[in-house]
C-alpha positions, 0 to 999 in steps of 0.5 A, a space after each residue: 411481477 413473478 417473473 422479475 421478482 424470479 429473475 432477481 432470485 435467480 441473480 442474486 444467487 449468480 452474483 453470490 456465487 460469483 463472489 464466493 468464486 472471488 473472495 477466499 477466507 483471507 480475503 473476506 478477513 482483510 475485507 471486514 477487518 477495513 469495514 469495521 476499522 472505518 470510521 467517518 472523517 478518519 484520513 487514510 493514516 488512521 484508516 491505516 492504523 484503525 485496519 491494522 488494528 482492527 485485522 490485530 496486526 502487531 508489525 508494520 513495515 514502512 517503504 519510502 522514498 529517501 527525500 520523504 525522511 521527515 514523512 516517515 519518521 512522522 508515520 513511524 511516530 504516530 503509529 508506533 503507539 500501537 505497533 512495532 514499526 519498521 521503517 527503510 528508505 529507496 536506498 537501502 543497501 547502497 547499491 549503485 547504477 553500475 551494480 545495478 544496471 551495468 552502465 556508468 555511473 556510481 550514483 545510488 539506486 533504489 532498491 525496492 526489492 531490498 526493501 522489501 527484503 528488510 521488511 520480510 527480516 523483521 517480520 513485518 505483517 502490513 507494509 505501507 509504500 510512501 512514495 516509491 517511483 513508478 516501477 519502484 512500487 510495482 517491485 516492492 509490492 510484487 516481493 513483499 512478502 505481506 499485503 502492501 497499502 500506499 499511502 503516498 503516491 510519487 508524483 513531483 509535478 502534483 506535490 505527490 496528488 496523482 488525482 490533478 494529473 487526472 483533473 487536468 485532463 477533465 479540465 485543461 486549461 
C-alpha cells in the first residue's frame, strides 16, 4: 500500500509540474475567468458574454461571413448591453479575385485578414468568428491580434452543425 500511495505523490507532482510547464499566467486568467463565467444551461453565446465579462473584457470584435447579416447584427445586439461591439463582414475592403488570386474574375473575395485588421483598428479585446469558410478561419484567427472564439462554424450541408458530418460517419445510413 505504501509503494502506490508513493507512486501517486510522485505523479501528481510530474503532472503539476507538467501543467505549470503548459500554462503561463495569461493562460491560467483566461482559464478561470471561462470557469467562473460558466453557468449550468447557459448556450455558447452567453457563455461567451459571461467569459468576457468575467476576464473584464470591454470590446469584442465580431468576424462573419457576409450571408450571416442577420446572425451578427442579432449578437452585436445582445452583447452590446455589456460591451462595445464591432462587427465586419467576409467582404470587407471590396477586394476582387483578380487582386487576390490574379486569375479572371471580378467577383468579391473574403478578406479574413482584412477582418482581422479592422478589428485590430478598433481596439477589440475578444473576437468572435460566425461563420468563416475553411481556410478563412484559419487566416483570421492566425492575424488576430487578440484571443478569437467561434461561435458558428461553416458548414452548408449541415445548416452550419459540423457535429452531423461526424454523426454521419458513426452511423451512415
Amino acid at each position: 500500500m505504501r509503494r502506490i500511495t508513493s507512486a501517486v505523490i510522485k505523479l501528481n507532482r510530474m503532472e503539476n509540474k507538467v501543467v505549470n510547464g503548459l500554462y503561463d499566467n495569461v493562460s491560467r486568467e483566461v482559464m478561470r475567468a471561462a470557469e467562473e463565467g460558466y453557468v449550468r444551461g447557459s448556450n455558447r453565446l452567453e457563455e461567451i458574454r459571461n467569459y468576457a465579462r468575467e476576464a473584464g473584457i470591454k470590446r469584442i470584435g465580431i468576424a462573419h461571413c457576409v450571408s450571416m447579416p442577420k446572425e451578427a447584427g442579432a449578437v452585436s445586439q445582445f452583447l452590446s448591453e455589456d460591451f462595445e461591439v464591432f462587427s465586419v463582414d467576409c467582404k470587407c475592403g471590396r477586394i476582387t479575385k483578380h487582386e487576390m488570386l490574379g486569375c479572371e474574375g471580378n467577383s468579391l473575395m473574403c478578406n479574413p485578414v482584412g477582418q482581422a485588421e479592422f478589428l485590430k483598428e478598433h481596439h477589440t479585446e475578444l473576437n468572435i468568428s460566425m461563420g468563416l469558410c475553411v481556410g478563412h478561419d484559419m487566416l483570421f484567427i492566425q492575424k488576430s491580434a487578440v484571443a478569437v472564439t467561434t461561435l458558428v462554424v461553416k458548414d452548408r450541408v449541415n445548416r452550419h452543425n459540423p457535429i452531423e458530418g461526424i454523426r454521419s460517419l458513426i452511423n451512415p445510413e
